[in-house]
N, C-alpha and C positions, 0 to 999 in steps of 0.2 A: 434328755428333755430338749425339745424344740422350741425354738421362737413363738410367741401367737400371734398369729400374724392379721391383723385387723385394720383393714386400709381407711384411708380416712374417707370421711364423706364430700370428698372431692368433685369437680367437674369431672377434674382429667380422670379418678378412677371411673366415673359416670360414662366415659363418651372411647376410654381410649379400650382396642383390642386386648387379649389377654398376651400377656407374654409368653415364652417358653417353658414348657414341661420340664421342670429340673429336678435331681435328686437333692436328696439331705446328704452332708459328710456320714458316713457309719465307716467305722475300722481305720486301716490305714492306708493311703494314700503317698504316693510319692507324682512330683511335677518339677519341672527345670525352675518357674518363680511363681509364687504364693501371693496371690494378690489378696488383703483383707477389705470386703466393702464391693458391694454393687449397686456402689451412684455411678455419676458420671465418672470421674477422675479414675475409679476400679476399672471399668468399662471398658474406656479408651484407654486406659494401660495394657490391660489383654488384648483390644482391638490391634492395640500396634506393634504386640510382640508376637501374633501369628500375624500380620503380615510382612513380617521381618522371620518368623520361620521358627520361634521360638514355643516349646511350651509351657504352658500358663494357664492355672487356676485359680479361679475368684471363689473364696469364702463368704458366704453373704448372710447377713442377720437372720432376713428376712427373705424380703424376694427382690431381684432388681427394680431401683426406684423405689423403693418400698419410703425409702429414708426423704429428707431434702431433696434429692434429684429430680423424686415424682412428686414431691409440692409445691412445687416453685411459683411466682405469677407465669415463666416462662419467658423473659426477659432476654433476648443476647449482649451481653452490654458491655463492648472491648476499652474498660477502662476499670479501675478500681472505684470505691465509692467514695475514698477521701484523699490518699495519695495520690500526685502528679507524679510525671516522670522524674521532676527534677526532686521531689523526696525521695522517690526509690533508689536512683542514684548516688545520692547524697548518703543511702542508707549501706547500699551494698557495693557499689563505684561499679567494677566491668563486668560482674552476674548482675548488679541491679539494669544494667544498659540492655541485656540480653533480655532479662525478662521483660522490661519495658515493650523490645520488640515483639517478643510472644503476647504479651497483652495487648497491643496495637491489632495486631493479625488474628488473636486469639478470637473473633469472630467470624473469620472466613474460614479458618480451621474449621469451626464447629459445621459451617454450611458445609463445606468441603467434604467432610465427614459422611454427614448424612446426603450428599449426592453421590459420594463414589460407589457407597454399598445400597443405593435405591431403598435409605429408609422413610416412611411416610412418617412426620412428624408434624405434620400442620407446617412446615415451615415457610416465614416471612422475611426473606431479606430485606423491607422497607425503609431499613433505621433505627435509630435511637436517640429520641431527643432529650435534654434537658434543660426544661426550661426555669430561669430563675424569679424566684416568687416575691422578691421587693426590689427598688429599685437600686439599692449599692449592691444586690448581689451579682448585677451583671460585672463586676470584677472577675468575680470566681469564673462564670463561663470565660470571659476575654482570658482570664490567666489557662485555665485548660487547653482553649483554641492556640494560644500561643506555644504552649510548650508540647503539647500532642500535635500541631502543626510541624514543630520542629525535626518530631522524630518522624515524618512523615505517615502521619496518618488523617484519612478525609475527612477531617473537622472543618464546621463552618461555623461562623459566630452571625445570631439571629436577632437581629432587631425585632422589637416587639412588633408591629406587626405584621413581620415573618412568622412570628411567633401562633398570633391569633389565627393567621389562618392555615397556618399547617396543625392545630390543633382544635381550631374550633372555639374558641375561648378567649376574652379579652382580661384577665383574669392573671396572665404571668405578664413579664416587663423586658422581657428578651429571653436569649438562652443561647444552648448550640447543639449542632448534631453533629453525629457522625454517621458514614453513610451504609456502613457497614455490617453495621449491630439489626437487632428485629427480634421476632420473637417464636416459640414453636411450642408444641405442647411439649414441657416436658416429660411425661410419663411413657409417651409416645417415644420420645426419644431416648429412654431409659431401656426400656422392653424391644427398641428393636436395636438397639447397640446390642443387647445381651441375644438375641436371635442370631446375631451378624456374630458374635465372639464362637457360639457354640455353632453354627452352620461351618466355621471355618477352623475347626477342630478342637478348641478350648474348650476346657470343662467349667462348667459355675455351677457353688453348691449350696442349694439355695436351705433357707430355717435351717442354717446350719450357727450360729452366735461364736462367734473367737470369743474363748474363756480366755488363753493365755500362751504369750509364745517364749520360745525360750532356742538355745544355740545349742545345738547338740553337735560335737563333731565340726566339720565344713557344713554342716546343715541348717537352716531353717525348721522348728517345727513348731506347727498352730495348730493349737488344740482346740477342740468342740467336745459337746458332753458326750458327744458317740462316737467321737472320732478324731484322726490327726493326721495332718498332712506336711511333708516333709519337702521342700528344696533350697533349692543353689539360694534364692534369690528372695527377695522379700520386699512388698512395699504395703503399708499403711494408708488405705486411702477410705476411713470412716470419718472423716472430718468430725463435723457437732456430735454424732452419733458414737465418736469412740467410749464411753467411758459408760454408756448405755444400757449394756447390755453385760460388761463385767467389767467391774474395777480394778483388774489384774491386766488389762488388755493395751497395752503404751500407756499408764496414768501420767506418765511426764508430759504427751502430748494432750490426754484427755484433760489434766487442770490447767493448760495455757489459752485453752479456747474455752468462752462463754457459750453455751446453749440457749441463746435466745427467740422464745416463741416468735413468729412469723405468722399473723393471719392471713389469711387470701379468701375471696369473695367473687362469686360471677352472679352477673344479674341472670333476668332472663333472656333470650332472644330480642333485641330492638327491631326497631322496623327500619327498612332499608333508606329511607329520608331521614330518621337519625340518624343511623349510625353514618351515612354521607356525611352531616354536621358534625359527628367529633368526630377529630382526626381523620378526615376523609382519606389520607394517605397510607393508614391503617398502619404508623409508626409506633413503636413501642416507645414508651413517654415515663419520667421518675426525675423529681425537679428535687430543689435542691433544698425543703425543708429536713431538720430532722428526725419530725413525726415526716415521713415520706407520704406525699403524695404521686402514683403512678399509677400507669394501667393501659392496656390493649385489648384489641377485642380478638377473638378467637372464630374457629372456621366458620361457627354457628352466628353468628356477631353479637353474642355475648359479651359486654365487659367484665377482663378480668382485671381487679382490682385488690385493695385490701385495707387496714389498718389496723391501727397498735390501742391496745385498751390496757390499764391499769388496774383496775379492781378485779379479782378474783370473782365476782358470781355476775350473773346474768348477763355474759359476758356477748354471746349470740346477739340478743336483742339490743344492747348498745351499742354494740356496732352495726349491726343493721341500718338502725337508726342515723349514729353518728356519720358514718358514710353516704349512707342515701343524702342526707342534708347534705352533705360536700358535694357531691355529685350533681345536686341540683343548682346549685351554687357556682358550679362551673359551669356547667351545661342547660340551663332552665330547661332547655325543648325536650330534656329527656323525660320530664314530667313525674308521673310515681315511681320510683325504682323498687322492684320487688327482685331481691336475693336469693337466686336457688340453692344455690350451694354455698357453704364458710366451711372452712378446713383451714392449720395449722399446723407448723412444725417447728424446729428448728433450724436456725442458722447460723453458724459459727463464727461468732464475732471474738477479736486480738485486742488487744490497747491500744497496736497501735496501726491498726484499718491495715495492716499488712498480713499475705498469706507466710504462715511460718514451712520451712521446707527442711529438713533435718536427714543428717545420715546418721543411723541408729544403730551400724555396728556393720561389717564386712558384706556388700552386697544386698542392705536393706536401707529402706529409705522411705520415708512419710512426711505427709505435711497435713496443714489443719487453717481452717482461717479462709472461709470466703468470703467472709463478711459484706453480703448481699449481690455478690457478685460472683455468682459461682458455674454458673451455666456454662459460659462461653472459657471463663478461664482453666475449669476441671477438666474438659476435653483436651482443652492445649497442654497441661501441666500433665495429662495422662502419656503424649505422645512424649514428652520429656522423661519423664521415670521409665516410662520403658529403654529408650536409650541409655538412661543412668544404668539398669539392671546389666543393659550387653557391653557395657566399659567405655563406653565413652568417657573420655577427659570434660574435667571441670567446666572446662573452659572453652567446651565445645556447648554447654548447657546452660538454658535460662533456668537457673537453682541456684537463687542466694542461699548455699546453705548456712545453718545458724544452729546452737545448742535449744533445745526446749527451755524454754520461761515461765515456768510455770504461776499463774496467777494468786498472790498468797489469797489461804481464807475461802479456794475457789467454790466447795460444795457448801461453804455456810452465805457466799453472795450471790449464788444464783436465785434464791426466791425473791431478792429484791433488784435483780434484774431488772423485770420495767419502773418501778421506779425513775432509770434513767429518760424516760420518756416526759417526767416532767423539769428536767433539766433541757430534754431539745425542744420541748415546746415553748422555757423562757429564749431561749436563743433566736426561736424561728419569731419571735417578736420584735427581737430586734432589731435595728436596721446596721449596716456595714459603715463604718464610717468611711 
């Protein structure tokens, strides 16, 4: 039995090319490392073990991107969404230093990427701002700028306004950028990572779902209902999606991460004297409430955007609504906002806003935990697990590794998951003292 594979009613599935013609797993299969997952982090782990010489198969649920990778807003954003460096540190001391610098970098990586193998992804070097929504929270930017100054990276801290007209809106109270970050279709860049994996010899098996893996021998082996593939080398890279598709497939990793829905929304095309008014620098933007407010416009100059709803029905039309009002609210001149597309999925949120990164037994290894930040850091952590598969020392590696924690209670608290959205909305009320 095969995945069903049902894309969502997406822009990016609306506007982006089809990806590669891939088989299903049937029978048995043998490869040097077994990668599970074809988002980003799968991807770029195969990407950079043929080009290091290595071969490598990706198991994939569905179809590359199928998951998070291809729903994203498309955001590059080389920072975490709540730890600073000096937590990561503080968390993991000389692997949290290392990853720090991979999260610093970890968005010229992703550009780097998609320039070296001429892939088309819409992509935007512009930036990424954040700007902050009352006025004690420009602490949090000044504390950012300082400590991500530190480790050297192009952070500027933006007086308000700076702020108003690098985004068009008088509306936030300062913030900061970095210069690095921007944004690209992610579906685009999903589908043509996985062109780029199989043009250069890798194999990806797509509607193929890992039931369950298990150690045979010095071997690796991941099973699917029709099939099973056998190597040296093993890495776990289905983030939100692990536990999805079978309960038997890493559940130590699958109950440490929350699956929390993510909606995303593109209007229609604006017109070109709007879209000049917001954000005329065309920066990819995500301030610092906890119902988030963010968004960029895409090739067409659509805004993509999104938000977080709590009620279970007529879910569509309130957010339609609810967003269109924010939207005008920021921007008046954009007038009636009419939403062509809503789609959602999952994103893999931790306790504690950290990615967990785990060695699972001799030559295998996974993590889990993007928690809204997944874009820019899955690529980088992909080119890292592939060096962890060829032996590199610890210590040569941005991988705090850590045991799975699993979250007690995990499959009975996930339907009151949003619920936490009225816990960030009393916050985002508050002011900082």
């Amino acid at each position: 039995m095969t995945a069903d594979v049902r894309w969502p009613d997406s822009l990016w599935a609306a506007v982006t090319p089809p990806g590669p013609d891939l088989p299903e797993l049937r029978g048995s299969e043998t490869t040097d490392v077994v990668v599970i997952g074809g988002g980003f982090s799968g991807l770029s782990t195969a990407l950079h073990l043929r080009e290091a010489g290595v071969e490598v198969a990706v198991v994939e649920a569905a179809e590359p991107g199928w998951g998070a990778s291809g729903r994203n807003n498309g955001q590059v954003i080389p920072t975490l969404s709540r730890p600073d460096p000096d937590n990561i540190v503080a968390k993991h001391g000389a692997a949290g230093e290392r990853l720090v610098g991979l999260i610093r970098d970890s968005a010229s990586i992703l550009f780097d990427v998609v320039k070296r193998h001429g892939i088309d992804a819409e992509q935007e070097q512009n930036g990424w701002v954040q700007p902050v929504h009352s006025p004690g929270r420009i602490k949090i930017a000044e504390r950012r700028v300082r400590q991500w100054s530190k480790v050297g990276a192009p952070v500027e801290l933006l007086s308000r306004e700076q702020v108003r007209d690098m985004l068009g809106s008088d509306a936030w109270f300062g913030g900061f950028w970095n210069r690095t970050g921007g944004h690209i279709n992610p579906l685009a860049l999903a589908r043509g990572l996985a062109r780029t994996v199989v043009a250069q010899g890798g194999k990806i098996f797509a509607r193929s779902p890992a039931v369950s893996i298990e150690r045979r021998g010095d071997r690796w082996i991941v099973k699917t209902a029709q099939g099973e593939i056998s190597g040296r080398a093993l890495v776990v890279a289905s983030n939100a999606y692990t536990g999805e598709f079978s309960k038997m497939l890493a559940p130590a990793i699958a109950r440490e991460v929350m699956p929390v829905r993510s909606w995303q929304m593109a209007t229609q095309p604006l017109s070109d004297n709007v879209r000049k008014s917001m954000i005329p620098g065309r920066q990819a933007m995500s301030d610092t409430h906890g119902e988030l407010i963010f968004g960029r416009f895409d090739a067409r100059n659509r805004f993509v955007t999104g938000g977080a709803i709590i009620r279970p029905f007529n879910q569509i039309a309130t957010l339609k609504a609810r967003v269109g009002k924010r939207l005008q609210a920021l921007w008046p001149q954009i007038g009636e906002v009419r939403f062509d597309y809503v789609w959602n999925g999952f994103i893999g949120m931790t306790t504690d806003y950290l990615p967990h990164i785990h060695r699972l037994g001799p030559n295998a290894y996974g993590w889990t935990g993007c928690n809204g930040r997944g874009v820019a850091l899955s690529i980088a952590l992909g080119d890292q697990l592939s060096k962890a598969v060829q032996g590199a020392p610890d210590n040569e590696l941005a991988l705090p590794f850590t045991e799975p924690t699993p979250i007690p209670a995990n499959e009975l608290l996930r339907p009151f998951a949003p619920l936490m959205m009225v816990l960030y909305r009393h916050r985002d009320s508050k002011e900082i003292a």
